[in-house]
VOLUM-906754 format. One record per residue: residue number from 1; residue in three letters; x negated, y, z negated of N, C-alpha, C, O in turn. Coordinates in Angstrom, 3 decimals. Layout:
residues N
+--------+------+----------+----------+----------+----------+----------+----------+----------+----------+----------+----------+----------+----------+
: drenfi : nuba :     n_c1 :     n_c2 :     n_c3 :    ca_c1 :    ca_c2 :    ca_c3 :     c_c1 :     c_c2 :     c_c3 :     o_c1 :     o_c2 :     o_c3 :
+--------+------+----------+----------+----------+----------+----------+----------+----------+----------+----------+----------+----------+----------+
:    NUM :  Ala :        X :        Y :        Z :        X :        Y :        Z :        X :        Y :        Z :        X :        Y :        Z :
...
+--------+------+----------+----------+----------+----------+----------+----------+----------+----------+----------+----------+----------+----------+
This chain:
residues 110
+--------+------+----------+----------+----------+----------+----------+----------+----------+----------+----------+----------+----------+----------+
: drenfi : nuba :     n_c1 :     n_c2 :     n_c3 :    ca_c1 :    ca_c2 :    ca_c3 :     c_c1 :     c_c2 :     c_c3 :     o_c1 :     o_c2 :     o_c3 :
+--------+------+----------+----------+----------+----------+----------+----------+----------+----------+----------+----------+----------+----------+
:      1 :  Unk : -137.534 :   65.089 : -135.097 : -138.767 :   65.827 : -134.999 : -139.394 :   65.987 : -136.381 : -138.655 :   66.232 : -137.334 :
:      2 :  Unk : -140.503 :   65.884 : -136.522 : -141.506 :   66.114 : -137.595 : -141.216 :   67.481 : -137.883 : -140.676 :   68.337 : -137.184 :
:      3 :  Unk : -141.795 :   67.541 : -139.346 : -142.021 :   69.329 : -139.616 : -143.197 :   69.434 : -138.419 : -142.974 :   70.420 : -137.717 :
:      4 :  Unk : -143.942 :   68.966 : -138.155 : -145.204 :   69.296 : -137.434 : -144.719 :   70.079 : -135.909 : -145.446 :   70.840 : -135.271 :
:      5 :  Unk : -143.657 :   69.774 : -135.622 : -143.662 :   70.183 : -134.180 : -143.277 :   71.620 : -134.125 : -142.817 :   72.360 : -134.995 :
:      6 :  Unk : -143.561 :   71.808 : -132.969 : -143.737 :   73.100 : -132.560 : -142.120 :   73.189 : -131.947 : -141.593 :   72.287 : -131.296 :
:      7 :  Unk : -141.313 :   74.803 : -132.403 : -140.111 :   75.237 : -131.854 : -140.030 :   74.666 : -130.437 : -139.396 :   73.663 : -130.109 :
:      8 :  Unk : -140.864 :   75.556 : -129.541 : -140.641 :   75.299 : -128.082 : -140.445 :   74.172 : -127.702 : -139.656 :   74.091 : -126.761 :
:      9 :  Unk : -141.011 :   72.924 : -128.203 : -140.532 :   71.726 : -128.098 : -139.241 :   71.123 : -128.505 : -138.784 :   70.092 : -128.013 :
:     10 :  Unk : -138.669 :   71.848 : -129.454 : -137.743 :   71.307 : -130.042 : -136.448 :   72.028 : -128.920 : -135.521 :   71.506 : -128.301 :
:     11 :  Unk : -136.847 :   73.188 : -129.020 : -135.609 :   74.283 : -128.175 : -136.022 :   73.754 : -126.417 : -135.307 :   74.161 : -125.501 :
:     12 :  Unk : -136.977 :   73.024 : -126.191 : -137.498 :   73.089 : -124.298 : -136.387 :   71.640 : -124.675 : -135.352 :   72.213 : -124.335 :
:     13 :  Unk : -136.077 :   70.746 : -124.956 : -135.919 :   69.608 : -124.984 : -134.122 :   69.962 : -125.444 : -133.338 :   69.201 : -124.876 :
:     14 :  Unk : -133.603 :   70.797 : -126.193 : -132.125 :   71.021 : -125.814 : -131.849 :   71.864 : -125.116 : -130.730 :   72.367 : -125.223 :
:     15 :  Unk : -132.500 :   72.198 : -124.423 : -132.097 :   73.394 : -123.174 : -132.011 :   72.304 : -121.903 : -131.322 :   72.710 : -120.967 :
:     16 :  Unk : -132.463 :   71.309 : -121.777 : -132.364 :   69.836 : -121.417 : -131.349 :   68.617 : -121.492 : -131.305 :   67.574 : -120.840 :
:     17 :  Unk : -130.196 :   69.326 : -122.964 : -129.170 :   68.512 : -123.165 : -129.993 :   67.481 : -123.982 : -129.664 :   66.441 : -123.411 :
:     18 :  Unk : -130.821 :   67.136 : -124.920 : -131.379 :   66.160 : -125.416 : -131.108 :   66.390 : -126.848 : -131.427 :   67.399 : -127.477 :
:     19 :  Unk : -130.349 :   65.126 : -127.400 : -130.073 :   65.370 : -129.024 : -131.431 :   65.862 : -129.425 : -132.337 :   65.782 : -128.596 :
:     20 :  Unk : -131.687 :   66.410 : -130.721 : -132.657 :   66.862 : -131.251 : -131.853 :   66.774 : -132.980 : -130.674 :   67.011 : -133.245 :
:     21 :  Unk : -133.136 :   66.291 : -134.083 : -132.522 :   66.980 : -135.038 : -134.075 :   66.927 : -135.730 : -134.730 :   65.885 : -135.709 :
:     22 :  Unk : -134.575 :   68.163 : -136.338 : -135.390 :   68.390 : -136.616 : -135.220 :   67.712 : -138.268 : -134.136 :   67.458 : -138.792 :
:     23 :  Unk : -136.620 :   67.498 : -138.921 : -137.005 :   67.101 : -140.664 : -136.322 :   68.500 : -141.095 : -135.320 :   68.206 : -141.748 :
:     24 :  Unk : -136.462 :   69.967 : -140.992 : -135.936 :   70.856 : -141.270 : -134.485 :   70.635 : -141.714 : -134.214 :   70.531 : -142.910 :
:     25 :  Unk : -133.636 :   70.568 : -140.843 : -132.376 :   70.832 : -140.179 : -131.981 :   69.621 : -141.293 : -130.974 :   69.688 : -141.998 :
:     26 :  Unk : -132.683 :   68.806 : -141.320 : -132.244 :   66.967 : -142.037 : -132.407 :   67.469 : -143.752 : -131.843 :   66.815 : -144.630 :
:     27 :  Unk : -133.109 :   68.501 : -144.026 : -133.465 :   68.786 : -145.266 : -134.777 :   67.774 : -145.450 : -135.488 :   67.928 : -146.443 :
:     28 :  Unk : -134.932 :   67.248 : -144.957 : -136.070 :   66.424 : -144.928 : -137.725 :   66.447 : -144.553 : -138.512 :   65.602 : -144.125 :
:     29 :  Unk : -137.835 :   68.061 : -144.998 : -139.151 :   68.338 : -144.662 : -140.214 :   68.153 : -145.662 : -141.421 :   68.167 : -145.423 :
:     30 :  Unk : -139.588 :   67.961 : -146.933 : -140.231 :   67.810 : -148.054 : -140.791 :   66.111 : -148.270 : -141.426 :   65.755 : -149.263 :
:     31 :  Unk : -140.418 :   65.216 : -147.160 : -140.262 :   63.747 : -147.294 : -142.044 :   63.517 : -147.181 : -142.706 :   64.238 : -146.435 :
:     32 :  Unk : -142.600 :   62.558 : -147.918 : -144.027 :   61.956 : -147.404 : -143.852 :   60.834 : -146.357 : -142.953 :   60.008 : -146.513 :
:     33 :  Unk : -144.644 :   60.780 : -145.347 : -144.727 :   60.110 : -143.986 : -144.072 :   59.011 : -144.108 : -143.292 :   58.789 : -143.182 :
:     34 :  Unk : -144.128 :   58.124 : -145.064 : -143.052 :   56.739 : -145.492 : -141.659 :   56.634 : -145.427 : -141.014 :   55.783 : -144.814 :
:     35 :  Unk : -141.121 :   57.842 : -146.308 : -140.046 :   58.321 : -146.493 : -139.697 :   58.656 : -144.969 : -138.884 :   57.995 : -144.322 :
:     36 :  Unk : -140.228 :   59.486 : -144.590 : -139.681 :   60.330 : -143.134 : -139.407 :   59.156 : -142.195 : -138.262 :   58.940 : -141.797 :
:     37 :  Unk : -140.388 :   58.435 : -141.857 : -139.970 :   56.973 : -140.981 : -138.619 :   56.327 : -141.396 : -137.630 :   56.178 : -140.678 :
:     38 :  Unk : -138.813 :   55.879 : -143.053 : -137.532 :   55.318 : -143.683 : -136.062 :   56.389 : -143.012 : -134.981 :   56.005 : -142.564 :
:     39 :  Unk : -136.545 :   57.652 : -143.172 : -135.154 :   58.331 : -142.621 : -134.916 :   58.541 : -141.447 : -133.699 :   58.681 : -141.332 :
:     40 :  Unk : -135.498 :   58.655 : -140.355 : -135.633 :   58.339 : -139.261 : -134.835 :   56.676 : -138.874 : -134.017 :   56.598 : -137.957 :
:     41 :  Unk : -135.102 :   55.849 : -139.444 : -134.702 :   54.758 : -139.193 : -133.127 :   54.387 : -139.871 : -132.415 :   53.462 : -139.479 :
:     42 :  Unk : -132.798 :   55.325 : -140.947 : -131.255 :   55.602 : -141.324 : -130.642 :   55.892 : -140.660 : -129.634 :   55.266 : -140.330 :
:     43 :  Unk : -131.000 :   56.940 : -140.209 : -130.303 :   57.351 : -138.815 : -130.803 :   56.772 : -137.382 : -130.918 :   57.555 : -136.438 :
:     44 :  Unk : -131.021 :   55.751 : -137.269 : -131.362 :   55.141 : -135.934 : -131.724 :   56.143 : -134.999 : -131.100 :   56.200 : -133.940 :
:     45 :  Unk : -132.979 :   57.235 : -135.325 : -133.626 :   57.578 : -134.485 : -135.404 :   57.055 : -134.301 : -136.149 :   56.298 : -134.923 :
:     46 :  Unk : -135.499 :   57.731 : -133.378 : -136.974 :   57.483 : -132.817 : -137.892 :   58.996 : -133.730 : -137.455 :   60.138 : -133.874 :
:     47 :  Unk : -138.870 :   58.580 : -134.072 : -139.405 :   59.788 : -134.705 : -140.849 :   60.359 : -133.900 : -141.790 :   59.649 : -133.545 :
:     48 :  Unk : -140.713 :   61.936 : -133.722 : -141.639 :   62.478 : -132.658 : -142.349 :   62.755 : -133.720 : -141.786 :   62.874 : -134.808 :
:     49 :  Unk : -144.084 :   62.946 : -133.550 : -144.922 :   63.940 : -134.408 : -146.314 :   64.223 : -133.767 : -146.701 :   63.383 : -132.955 :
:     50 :  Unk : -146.889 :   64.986 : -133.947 : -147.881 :   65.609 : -133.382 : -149.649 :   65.407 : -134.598 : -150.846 :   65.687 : -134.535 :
:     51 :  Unk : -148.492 :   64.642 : -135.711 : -149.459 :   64.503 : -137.118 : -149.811 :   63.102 : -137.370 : -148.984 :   62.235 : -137.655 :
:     52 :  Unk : -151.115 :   62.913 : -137.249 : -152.339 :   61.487 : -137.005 : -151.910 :   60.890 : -138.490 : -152.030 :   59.665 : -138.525 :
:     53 :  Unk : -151.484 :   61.424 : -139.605 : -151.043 :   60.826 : -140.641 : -149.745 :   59.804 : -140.448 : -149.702 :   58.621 : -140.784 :
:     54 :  Unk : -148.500 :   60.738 : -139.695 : -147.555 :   59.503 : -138.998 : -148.213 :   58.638 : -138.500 : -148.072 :   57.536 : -139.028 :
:     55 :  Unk : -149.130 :   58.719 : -137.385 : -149.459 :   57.659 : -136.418 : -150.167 :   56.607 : -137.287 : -150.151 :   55.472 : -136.810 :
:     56 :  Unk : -150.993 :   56.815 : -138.871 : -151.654 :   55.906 : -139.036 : -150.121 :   55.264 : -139.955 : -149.732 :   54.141 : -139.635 :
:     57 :  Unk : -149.537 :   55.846 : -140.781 : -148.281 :   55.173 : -141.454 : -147.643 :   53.962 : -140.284 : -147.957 :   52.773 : -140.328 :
:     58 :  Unk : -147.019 :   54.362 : -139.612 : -147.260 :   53.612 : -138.321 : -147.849 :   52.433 : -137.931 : -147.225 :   51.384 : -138.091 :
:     59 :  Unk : -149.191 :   52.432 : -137.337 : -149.974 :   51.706 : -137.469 : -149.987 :   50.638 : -138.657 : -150.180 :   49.491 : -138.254 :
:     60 :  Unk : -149.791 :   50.798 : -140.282 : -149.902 :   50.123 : -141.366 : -148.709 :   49.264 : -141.534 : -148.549 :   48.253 : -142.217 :
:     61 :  Unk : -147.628 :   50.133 : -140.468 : -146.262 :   49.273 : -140.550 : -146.439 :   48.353 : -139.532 : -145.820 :   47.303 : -139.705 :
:     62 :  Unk : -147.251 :   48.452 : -138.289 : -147.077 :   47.610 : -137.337 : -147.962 :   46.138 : -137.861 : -147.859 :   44.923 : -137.695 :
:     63 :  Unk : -148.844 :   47.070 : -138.563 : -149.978 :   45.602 : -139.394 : -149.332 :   45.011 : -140.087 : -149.444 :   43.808 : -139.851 :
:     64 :  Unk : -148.615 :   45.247 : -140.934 : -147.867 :   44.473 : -142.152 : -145.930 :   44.082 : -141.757 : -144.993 :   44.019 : -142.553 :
:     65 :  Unk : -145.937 :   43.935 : -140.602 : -144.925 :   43.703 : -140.321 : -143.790 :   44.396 : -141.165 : -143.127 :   43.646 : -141.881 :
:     66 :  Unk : -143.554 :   45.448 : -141.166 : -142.775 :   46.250 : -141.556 : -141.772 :   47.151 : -140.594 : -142.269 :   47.710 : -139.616 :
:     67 :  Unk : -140.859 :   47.241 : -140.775 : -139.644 :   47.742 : -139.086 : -139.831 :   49.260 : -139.764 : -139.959 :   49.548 : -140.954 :
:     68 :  Unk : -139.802 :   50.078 : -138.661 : -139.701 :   51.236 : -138.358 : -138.755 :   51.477 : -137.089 : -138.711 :   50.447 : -136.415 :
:     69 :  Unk : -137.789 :   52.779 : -136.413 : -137.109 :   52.540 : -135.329 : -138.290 :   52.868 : -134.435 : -137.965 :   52.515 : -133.301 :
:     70 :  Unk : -139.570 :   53.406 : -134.425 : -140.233 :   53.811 : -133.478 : -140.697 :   55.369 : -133.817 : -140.326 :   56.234 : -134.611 :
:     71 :  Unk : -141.663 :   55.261 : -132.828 : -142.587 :   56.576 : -133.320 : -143.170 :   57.073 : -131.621 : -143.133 :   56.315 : -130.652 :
:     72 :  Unk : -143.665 :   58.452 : -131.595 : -143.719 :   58.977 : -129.986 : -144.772 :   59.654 : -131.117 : -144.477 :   60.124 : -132.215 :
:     73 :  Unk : -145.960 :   59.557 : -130.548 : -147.137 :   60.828 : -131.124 : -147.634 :   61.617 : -130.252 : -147.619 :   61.086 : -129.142 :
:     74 :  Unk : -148.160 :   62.863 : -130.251 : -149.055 :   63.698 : -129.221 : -150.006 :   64.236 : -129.954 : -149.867 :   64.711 : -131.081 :
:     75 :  Unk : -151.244 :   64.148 : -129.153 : -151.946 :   64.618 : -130.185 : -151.819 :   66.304 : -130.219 : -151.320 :   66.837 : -129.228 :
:     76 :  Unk : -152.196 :   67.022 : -131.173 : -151.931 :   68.621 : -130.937 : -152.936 :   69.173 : -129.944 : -152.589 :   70.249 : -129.457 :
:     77 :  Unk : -153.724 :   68.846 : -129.663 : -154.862 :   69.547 : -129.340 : -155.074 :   69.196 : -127.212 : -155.554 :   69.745 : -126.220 :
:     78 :  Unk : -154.331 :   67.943 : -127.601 : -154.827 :   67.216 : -126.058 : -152.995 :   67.167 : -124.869 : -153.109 :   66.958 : -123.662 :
:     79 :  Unk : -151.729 :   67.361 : -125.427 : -150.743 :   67.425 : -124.931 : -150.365 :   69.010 : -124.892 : -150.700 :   69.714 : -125.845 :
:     80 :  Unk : -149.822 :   69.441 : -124.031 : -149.274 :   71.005 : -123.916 : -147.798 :   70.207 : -124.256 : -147.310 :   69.080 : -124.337 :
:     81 :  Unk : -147.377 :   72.024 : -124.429 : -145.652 :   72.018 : -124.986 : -145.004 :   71.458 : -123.804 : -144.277 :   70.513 : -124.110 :
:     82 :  Unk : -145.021 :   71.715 : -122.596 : -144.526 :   71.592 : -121.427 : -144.837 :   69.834 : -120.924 : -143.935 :   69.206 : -120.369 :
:     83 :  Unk : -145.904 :   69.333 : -121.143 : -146.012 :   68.196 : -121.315 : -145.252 :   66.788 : -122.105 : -144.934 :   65.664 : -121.717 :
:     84 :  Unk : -145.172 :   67.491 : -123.339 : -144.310 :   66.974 : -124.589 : -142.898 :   66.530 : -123.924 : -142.376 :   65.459 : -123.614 :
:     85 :  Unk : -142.465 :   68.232 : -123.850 : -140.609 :   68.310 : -123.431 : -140.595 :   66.933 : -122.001 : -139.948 :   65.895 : -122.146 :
:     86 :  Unk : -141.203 :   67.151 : -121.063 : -141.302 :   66.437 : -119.767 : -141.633 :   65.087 : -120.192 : -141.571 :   64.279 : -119.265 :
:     87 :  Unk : -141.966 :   64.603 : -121.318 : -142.359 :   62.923 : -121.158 : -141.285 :   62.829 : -122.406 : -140.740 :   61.729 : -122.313 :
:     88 :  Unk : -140.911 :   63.359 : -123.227 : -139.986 :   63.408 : -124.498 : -138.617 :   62.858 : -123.517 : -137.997 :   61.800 : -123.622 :
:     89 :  Unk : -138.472 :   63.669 : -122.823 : -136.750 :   63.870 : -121.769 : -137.156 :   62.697 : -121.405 : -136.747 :   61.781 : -122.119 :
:     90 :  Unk : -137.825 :   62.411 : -120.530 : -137.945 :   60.908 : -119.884 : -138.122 :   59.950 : -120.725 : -137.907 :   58.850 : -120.216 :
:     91 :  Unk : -138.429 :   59.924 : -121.810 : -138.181 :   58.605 : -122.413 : -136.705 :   58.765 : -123.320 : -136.071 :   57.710 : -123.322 :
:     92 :  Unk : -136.238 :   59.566 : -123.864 : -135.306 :   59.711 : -123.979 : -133.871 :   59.581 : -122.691 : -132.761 :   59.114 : -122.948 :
:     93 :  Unk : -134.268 :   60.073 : -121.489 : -133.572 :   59.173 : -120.381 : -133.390 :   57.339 : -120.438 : -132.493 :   56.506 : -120.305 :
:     94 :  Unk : -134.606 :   57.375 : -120.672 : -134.509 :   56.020 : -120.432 : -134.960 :   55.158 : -121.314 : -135.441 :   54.112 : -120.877 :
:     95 :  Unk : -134.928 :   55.320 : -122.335 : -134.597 :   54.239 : -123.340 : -133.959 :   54.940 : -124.543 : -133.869 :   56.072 : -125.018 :
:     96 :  Unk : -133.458 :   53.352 : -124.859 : -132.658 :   53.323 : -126.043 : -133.387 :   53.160 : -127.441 : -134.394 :   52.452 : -127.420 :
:     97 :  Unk : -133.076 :   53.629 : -128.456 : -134.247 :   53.797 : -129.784 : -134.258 :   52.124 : -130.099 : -135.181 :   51.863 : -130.871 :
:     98 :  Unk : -133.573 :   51.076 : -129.753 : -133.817 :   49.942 : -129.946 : -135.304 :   49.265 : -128.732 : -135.620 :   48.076 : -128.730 :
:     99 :  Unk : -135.795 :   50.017 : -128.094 : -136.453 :   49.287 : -127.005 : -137.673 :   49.993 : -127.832 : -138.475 :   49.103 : -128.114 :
:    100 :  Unk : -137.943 :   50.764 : -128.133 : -138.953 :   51.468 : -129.294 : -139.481 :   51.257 : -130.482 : -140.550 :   51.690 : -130.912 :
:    101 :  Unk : -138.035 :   49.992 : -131.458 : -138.078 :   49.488 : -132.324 : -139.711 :   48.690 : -132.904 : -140.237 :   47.634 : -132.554 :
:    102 :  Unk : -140.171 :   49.808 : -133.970 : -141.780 :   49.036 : -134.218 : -142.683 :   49.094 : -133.527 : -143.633 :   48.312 : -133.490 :
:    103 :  Unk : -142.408 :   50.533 : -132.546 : -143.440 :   50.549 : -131.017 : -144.204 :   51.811 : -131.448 : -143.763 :   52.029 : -132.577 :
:    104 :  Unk : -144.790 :   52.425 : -131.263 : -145.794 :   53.502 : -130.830 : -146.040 :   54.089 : -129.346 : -146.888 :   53.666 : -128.560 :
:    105 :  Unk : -144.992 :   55.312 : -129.079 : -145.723 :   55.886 : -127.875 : -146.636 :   56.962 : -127.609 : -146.613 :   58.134 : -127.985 :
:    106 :  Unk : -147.391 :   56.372 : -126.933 : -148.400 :   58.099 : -127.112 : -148.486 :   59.039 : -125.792 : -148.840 :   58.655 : -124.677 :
:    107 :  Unk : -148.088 :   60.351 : -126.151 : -148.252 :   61.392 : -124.863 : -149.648 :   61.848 : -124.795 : -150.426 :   61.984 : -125.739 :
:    108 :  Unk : -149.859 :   62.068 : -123.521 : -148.646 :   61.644 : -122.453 : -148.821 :   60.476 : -121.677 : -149.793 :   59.795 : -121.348 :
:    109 :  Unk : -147.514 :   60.437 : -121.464 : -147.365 :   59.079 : -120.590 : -148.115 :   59.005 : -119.620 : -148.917 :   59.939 : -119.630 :
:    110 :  Unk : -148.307 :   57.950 : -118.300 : -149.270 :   57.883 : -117.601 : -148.787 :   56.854 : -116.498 : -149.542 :   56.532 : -115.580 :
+--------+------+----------+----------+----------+----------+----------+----------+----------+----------+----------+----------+----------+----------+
């Protein structure tokens, strides 16, 4: 999870049984959007954020052929918390951070 996200998302989504490890928790809140992907991808996770700055870092990696493990964005304004947790769990059901590899998902799903 990004610094950007909101608790309830983080706590609706292990009340769910869903690993979680927040930029906080990683010490990694201080990282710029490059960095944070780079660590995200150390640890072979998928990285959530709610911040259009990830999504364009992102984007610049998908242009320049650059690997990232994957990225899930929402925008803040247009996804509810309850929305998030419910499409977060389901893709986390069902896929593996390798099927994500260099992908972009955007909530909510559809």
């Amino acid at each position: 999870m990004d610094v950007h996200v909101p608790r309830a998302i983080t706590e609706g989504l292990r009340l769910r049984g869903i690993d979680v490890l927040t930029a906080q928790e990683d010490d990694a809140r201080a990282l710029a959007d490059p960095e944070l992907l780079d660590r995200a991808a150390a640890l072979g996770r998928v990285l959530f954020t709610r911040d259009v700055d990830l999504l364009v870092e992102a984007t610049r990696r998908q242009r320049s052929n650059r690997s990232f493990t994957g990225l899930v964005y929402a925008p803040q304004f247009h996804v509810t918390v309850g929305q998030c947790v419910h499409d977060l769990e389901l893709i986390a059901a069902t896929a593996e951070p390798t099927d994500l590899a260099g992908r972009v998902e955007y909530l909510p799903l559809h």
